[in-house]
C-alpha positions as CSV (number, residue, x, y, z in Angstrom):
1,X,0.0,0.0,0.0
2,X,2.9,2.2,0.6
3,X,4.9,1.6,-2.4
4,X,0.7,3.0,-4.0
5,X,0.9,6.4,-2.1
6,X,4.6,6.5,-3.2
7,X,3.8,6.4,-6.4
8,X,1.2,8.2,-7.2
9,X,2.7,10.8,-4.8
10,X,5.8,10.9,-7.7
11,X,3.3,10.6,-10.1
12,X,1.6,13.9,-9.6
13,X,4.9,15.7,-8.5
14,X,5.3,17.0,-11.7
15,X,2.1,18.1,-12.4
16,X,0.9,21.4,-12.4
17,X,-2.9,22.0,-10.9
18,X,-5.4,23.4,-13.4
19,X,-7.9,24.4,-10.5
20,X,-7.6,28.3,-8.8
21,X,-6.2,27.7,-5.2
22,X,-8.4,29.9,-3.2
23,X,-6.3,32.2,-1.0
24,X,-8.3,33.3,2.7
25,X,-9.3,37.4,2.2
26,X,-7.5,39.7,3.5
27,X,-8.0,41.4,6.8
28,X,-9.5,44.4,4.9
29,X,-11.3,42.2,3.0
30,X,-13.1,41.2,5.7
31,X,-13.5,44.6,6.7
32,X,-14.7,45.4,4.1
33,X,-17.4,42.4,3.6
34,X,-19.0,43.6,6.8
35,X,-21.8,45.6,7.8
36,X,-21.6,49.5,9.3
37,X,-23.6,50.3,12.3
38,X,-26.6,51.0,9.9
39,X,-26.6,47.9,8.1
40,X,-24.2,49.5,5.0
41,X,-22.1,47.1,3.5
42,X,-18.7,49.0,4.1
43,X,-17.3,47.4,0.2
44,X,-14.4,48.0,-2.0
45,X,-13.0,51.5,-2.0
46,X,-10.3,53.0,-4.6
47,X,-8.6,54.7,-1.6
48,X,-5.0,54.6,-1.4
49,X,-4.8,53.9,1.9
50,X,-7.5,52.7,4.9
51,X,-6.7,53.5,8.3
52,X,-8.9,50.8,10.7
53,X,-8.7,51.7,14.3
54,X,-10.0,48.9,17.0
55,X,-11.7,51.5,19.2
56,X,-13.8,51.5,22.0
57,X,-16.1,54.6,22.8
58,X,-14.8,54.8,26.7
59,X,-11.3,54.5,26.1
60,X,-9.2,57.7,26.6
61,X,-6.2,55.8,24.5
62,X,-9.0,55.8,21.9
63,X,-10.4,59.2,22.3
64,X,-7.0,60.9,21.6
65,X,-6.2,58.7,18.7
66,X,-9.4,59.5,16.8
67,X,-8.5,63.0,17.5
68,X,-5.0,62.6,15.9
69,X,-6.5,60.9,12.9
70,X,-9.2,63.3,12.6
71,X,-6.6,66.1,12.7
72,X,-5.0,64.0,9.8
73,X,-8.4,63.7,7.3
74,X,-7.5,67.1,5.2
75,X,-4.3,66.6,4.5
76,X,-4.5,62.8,3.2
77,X,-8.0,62.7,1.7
78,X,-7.7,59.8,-0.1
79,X,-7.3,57.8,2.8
80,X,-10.4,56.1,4.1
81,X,-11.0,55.9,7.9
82,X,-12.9,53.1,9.5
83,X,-13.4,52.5,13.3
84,X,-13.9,49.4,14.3
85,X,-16.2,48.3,17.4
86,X,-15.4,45.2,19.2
87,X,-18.1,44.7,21.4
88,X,-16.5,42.3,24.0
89,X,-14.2,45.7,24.8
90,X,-17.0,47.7,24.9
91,X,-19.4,45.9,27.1
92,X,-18.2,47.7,30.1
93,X,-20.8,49.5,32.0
94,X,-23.3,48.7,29.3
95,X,-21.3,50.8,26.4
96,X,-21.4,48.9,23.6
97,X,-24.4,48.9,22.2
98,X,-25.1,49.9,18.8
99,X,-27.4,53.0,20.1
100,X,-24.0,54.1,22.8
101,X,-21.3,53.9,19.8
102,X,-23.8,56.1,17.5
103,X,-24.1,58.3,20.4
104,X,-20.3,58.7,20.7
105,X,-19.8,58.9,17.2
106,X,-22.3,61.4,16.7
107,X,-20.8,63.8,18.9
108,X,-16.7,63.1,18.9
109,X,-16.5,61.8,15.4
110,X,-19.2,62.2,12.8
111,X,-17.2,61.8,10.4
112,X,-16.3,58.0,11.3
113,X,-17.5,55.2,9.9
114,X,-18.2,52.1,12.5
115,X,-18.1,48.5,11.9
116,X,-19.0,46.0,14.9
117,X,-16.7,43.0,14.9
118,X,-18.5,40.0,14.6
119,X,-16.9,36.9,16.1
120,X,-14.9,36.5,12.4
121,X,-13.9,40.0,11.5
122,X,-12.5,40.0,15.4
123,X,-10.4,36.9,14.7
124,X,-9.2,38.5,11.4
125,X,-7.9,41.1,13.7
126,X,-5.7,38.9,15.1
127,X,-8.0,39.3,18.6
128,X,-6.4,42.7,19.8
129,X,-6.6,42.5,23.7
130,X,-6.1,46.4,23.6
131,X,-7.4,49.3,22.1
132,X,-6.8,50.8,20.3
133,X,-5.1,49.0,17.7
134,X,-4.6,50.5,14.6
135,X,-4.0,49.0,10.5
136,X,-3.0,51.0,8.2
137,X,-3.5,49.1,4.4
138,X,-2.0,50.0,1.3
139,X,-4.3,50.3,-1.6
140,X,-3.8,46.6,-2.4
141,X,-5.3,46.0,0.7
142,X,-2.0,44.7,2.6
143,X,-1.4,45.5,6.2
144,X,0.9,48.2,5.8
145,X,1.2,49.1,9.4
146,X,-0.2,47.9,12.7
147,X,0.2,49.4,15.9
148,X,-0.9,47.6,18.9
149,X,-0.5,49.1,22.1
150,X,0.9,46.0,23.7
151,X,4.0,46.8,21.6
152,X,5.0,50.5,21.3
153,X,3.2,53.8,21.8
154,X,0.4,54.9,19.2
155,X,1.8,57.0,16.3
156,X,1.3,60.7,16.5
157,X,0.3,62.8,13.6
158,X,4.0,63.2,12.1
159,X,4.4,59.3,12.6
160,X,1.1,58.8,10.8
161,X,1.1,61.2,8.1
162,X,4.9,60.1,6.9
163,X,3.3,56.7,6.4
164,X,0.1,58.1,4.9
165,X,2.4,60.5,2.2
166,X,4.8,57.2,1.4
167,X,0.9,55.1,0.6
168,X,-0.5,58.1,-1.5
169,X,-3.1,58.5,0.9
């Protein structure tokens, strides 16, 4: 039975497969298969860069990172900005709810668009214990950046728009 598997193991060696190997989306792209807080599809965008912050509406670490972004929006307007709302981090004290996020948005940051992390697009994440985290992608979609809290400091503006110039955003 062994010599069989041998065989036909060396037997298709050589071969080339004529069916498309189906590759797992990208972390954006399963951003971007989501749903906003209104029920949007968030979809495709020609932006040259997407900055997705992990955020969580009580978090002051958040609170002054959406304010550096937001200081950011002008100068790099082809960057789309997403916030993303993982509800397990947001649970404290009742925050998370759709209606609490809107609320926050509404008032600190109208001009960001929230998706809530299902159980998948939080394990595309890679699970951040911390927020925020921030991904920066490239217009291809690649993580161009990631800044987790865990591991260094969250960029400032200088840090953010250097990367933001180099992607075209």
């Amino acid at each position: 039975m062994r010599w069989v598997v041998m065989v036909l193991l060396a037997a298709c060696a050589g071969t080339t497969s004529q069916v498309p190997v189906e590759r797992p989306a990208s972390v954006l792209g399963n951003i971007e298969a989501s749903t906003d807080l209104d029920g949007a599809i968030v979809g495709a965008s020609d932006a040259r860069a997407t900055i997705a912050i992990v955020f969580a509406s009580w978090c002051e670490h958040c609170k002054t990172e959406l304010a550096v972004i937001d200081g950011l929006r002008s100068a790099h307007p082809r960057t789309r900005i997403l916030g993303i709302n993982v509800r397990a981090h947001e649970e404290y004290a009742a925050r998370g709810s759709a209606a609490a996020v809107r609320a926050y948005v509404a008032t600190s940051a109208p001009w960001l668009r929230v998706v809530p992390a299902d159980d998948a697009l939080f394990a595309a994440l890679g699970r951040p214990p911390k927020v925020p985290t921030i991904y920066v992608f490239d217009a291809a979609g690649a993580v161009a950046a990631r800044f987790d809290r865990r591991e260094r400091a969250m960029p400032d503006a200088s840090e953010l728009a250097a990367l933001l110039a180099r992607l075209g955003g």
